[in-house]
C-alpha positions in Angstrom: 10.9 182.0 -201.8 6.7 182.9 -201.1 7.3 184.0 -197.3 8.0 188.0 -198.0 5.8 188.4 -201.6 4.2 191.3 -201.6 5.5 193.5 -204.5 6.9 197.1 -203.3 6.3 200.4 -205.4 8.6 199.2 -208.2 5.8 195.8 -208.5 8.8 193.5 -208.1 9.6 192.3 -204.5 11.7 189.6 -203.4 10.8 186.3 -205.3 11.3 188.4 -208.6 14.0 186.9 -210.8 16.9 188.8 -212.8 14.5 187.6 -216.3 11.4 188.8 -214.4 12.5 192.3 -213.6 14.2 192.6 -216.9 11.4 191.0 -219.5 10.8 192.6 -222.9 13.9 195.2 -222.2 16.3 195.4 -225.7 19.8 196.4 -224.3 21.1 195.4 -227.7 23.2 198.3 -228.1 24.7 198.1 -224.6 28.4 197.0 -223.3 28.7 195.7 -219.7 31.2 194.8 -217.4 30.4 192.2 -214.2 32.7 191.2 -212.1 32.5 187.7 -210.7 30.9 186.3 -213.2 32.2 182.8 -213.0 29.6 181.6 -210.7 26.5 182.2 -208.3 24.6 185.5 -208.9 27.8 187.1 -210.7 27.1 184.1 -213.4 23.3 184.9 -213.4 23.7 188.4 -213.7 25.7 187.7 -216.7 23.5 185.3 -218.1 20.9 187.4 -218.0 22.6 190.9 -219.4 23.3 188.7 -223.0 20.0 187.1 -223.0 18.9 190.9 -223.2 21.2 191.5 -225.8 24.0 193.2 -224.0 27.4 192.8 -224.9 29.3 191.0 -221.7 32.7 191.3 -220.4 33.3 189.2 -217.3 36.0 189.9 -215.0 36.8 186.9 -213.5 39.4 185.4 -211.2 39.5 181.8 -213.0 39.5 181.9 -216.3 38.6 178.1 -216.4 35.4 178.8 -214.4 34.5 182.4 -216.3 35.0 180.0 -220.1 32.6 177.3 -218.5 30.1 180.2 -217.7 30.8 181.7 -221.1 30.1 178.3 -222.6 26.9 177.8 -220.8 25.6 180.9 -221.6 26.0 180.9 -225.4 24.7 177.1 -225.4 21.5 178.4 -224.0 21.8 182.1 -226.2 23.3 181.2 -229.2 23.3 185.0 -230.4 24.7 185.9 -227.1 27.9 188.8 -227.0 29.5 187.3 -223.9 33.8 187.6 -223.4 35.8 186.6 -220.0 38.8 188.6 -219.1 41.1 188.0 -215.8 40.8 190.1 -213.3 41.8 189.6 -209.6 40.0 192.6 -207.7 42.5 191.9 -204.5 45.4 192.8 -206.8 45.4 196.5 -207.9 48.1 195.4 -210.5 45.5 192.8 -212.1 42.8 195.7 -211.6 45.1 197.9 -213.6 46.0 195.4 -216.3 42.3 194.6 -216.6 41.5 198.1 -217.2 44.3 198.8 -220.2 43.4 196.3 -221.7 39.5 196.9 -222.1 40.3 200.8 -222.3 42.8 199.6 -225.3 40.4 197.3 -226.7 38.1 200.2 -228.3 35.1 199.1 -226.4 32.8 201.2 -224.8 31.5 200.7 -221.1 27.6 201.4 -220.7 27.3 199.6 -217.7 30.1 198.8 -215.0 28.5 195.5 -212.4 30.5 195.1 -209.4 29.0 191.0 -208.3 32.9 189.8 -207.1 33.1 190.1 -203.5 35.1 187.9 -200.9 33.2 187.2 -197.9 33.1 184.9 -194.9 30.3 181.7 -195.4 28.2 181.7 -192.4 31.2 180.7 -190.8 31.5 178.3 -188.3 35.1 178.6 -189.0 35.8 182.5 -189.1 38.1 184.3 -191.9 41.5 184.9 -190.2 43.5 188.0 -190.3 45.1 188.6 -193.9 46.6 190.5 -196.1 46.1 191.0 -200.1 49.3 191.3 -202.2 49.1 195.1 -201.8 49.6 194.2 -197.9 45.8 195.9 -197.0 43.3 193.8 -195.1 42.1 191.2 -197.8 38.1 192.0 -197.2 38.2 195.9 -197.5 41.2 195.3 -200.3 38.7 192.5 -202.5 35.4 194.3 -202.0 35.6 197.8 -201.9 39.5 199.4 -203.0 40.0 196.6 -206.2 36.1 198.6 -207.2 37.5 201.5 -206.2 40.4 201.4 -208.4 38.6 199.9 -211.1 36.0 201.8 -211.3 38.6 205.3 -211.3 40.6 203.8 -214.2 37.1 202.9 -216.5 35.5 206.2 -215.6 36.7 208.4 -218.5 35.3 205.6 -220.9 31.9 205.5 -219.0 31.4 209.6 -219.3 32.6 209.4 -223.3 30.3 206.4 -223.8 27.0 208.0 -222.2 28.0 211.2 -224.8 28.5 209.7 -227.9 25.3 207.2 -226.9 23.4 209.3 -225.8 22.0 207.0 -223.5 23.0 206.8 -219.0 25.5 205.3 -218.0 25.3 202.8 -215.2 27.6 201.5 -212.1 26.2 199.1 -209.9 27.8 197.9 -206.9 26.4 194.8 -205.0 26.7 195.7 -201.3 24.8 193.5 -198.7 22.4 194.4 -195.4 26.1 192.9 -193.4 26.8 196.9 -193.6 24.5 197.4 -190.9 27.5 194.9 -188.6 30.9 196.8 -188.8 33.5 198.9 -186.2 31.9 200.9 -183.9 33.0 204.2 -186.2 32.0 202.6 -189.5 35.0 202.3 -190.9 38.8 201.7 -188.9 40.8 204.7 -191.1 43.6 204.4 -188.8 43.8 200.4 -188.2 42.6 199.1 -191.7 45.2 196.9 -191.9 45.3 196.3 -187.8 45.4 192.8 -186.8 44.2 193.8 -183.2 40.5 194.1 -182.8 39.6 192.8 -186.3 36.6 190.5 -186.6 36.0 188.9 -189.9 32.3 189.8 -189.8 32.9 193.5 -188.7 35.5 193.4 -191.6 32.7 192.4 -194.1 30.4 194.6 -192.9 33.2 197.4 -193.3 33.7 196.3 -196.4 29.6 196.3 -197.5 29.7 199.3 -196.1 32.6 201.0 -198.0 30.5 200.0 -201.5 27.2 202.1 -200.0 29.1 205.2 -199.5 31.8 204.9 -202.5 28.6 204.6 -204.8 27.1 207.8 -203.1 30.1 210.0 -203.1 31.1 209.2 -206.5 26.9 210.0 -207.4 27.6 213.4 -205.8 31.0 213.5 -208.3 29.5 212.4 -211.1 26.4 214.9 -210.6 28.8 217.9 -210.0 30.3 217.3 -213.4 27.3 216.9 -215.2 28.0 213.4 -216.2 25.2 211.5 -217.8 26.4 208.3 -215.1 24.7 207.1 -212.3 26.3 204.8 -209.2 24.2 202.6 -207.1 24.7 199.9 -204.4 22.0 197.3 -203.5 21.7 194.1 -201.5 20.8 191.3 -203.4 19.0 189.0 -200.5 20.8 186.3 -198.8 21.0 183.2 -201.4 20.3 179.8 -199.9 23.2 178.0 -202.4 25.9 180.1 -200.3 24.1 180.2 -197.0 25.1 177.2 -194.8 27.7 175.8 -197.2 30.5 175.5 -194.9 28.5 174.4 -191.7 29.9 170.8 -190.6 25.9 169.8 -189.7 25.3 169.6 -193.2 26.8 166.0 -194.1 23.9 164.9 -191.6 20.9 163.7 -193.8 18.3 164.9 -191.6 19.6 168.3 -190.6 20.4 168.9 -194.7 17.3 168.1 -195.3 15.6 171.1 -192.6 17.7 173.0 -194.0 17.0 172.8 -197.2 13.5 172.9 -197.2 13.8 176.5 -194.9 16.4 177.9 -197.4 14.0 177.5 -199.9 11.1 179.2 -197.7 13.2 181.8 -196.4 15.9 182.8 -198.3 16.5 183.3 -202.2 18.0 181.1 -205.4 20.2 182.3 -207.6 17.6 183.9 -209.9 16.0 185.7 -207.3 19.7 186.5 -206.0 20.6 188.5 -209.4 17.3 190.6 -209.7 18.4 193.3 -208.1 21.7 193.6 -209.8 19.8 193.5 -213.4 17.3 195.6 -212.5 19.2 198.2 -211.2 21.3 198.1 -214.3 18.6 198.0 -216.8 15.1 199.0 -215.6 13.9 202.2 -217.1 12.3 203.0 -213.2 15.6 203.7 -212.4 16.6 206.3 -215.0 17.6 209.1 -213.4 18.2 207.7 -209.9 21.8 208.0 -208.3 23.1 207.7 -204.7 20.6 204.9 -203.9 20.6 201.5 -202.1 18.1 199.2 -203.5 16.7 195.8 -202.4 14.5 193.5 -203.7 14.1 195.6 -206.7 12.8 198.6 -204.7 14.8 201.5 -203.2 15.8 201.0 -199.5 17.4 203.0 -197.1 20.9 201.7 -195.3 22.2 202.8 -192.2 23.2 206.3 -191.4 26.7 205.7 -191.4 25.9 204.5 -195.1 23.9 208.2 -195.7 27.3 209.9 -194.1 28.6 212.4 -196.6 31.4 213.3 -194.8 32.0 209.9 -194.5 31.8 208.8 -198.3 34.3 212.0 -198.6 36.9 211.0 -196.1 36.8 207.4 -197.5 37.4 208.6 -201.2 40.5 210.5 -200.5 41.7 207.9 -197.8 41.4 205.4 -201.0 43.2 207.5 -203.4 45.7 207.4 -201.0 45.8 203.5 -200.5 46.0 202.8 -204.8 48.6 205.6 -205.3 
């Protein structure tokens, strides 16, 4: 990844890795949460977070997949602090079990990493219409109300965590330049869950969207209240593993091959994937900052619908409503 170098104002830019952006930071006496841990940037993320001494909780969907990733990571970090919970972010009754049974556990949350997010691969063949268990649309459901949720139910922790610390708490919520492709009025309040009209990649970019502006209105809360926590949302690049993955034209040797060798050019790896994520959670550049979308390590700007107050306050109280 050489095409786009140049650093921003941060002096990272998008070929920095997740150990890059992160070097010779001790967050020893931190606890994290990530979600989607078990593989891809969630698994980096994670990997990264213990090598830096953090304490790791991931929230995974496969258990047999999040204990692989556990065991790789402490093979390669002996000291590392790294546990794997379930957690099903489609399911507000796993979202809820999840959160008792950290919240039981007598941990403390310094930094909550929201990586999980269902999504439709480059699709030649497109997501169709469905609902989670909770009977909402499945992309809005996995990607922004299971956070949502979550994120309510772990809140208390966070603010008693930063006190007794003394150190900023941090929520990071991995959203992705797709917000900038959704309905016509941002979000569909009164079709969510309306088979007519849906579009899987509208439906992801509603969803990307929804993390932007739940970060920012719950910045404004947290603000309000005086709470030493910041929320941010940031798109981590789009990762050449992931890309084409489910394009038929692959199994053709030659075609693989081009593609390949422009994925590599163009897009990023896994270690450049999970830069953003870590640095957002751990850089001291970012003490301080709230509200923000961040990209390749710098701060960025989404669209305006993803600056809409009023529309990070309607969505809030249209998804207290939905996990009532």
């Amino acid at each position: 990844m050489w095409l786009f170098k140049k650093n921003g104002p941060s002096g990272f830019s998008s070929s920095s890795t997740a150990e890059q952006v992160t070097s010779g930071i001790d967050a020893s006496s931190l606890t994290a949460i990530v979600t989607g841990a078990s593989s891809g940037i969630g698994a980096e993320t994670a990997r990264v977070l213990a090598v830096r001494g953090v304490n790791v909780v991931m929230g995974v969907r496969n258990m047999d997949s999040g204990k692989k990733v556990r065991e790789e990571i402490v093979k390669q970090a002996p000291s590392a602090k790294v546990d794997a919970m379930e957690l099903d972010l489609s399911s507000l009754a796993s979202v809820r079990k999840f959160a008792s049974a950290f919240n039981s556990s007598g941990r403390r949350l310094n930094l909550l990493m929201y990586v999980q997010h269902h999504y439709n691969n480059a699709g030649v063949m497109a997501t169709p219409f469905t609902l989670s268990k909770d009977k909402i649309e499945l992309q809005f459901a996995t990607n922004h109300l299971g956070h949502f949720l979550l994120t309510n139910l772990l809140l208390e922790n966070m603010k008693k965590t930063a006190v007794e610390s003394k150190k900023e708490g941090r929520i990071v919520v991995v959203a992705s330049e797709a917000h900038r492709a959704t309905y016509p009025n941002g979000i569909r309040f009164d079709k969510i869950n309306d088979k007519s009209g849906y579009s899987s990649y509208l439906a992801y970019g509603q969803s990307k969207l929804a993390n932007i502006l739940h970060a920012k209105e719950l910045s404004r809360r947290l603000k309000e209240e005086g709470a030493n926590v910041t929320a941010n949302s940031l798109h981590p690049g789009v990762i050449a593993t992931n890309l084409f993955r489910h394009m038929t034209l692959i199994s053709v040797p030659v075609v693989s091959g081009v593609i390949e060798a422009v994925g590599k050019l163009a897009f990023k790896n896994v270690e450049q994937g999970a830069a953003t994520t870590c640095y957002v959670a751990l850089h001291p550049q970012v003490k301080g900052i709230s509200g923000e979308y961040f990209s390749d390590s710098n701060l960025s700007k989404p669209t305006s619908f993803g600056q809409d107050a009023a529309l990070g306050k309607k969505l809030w109280d249209f998804s207290m409503e939905l996990v009532k």
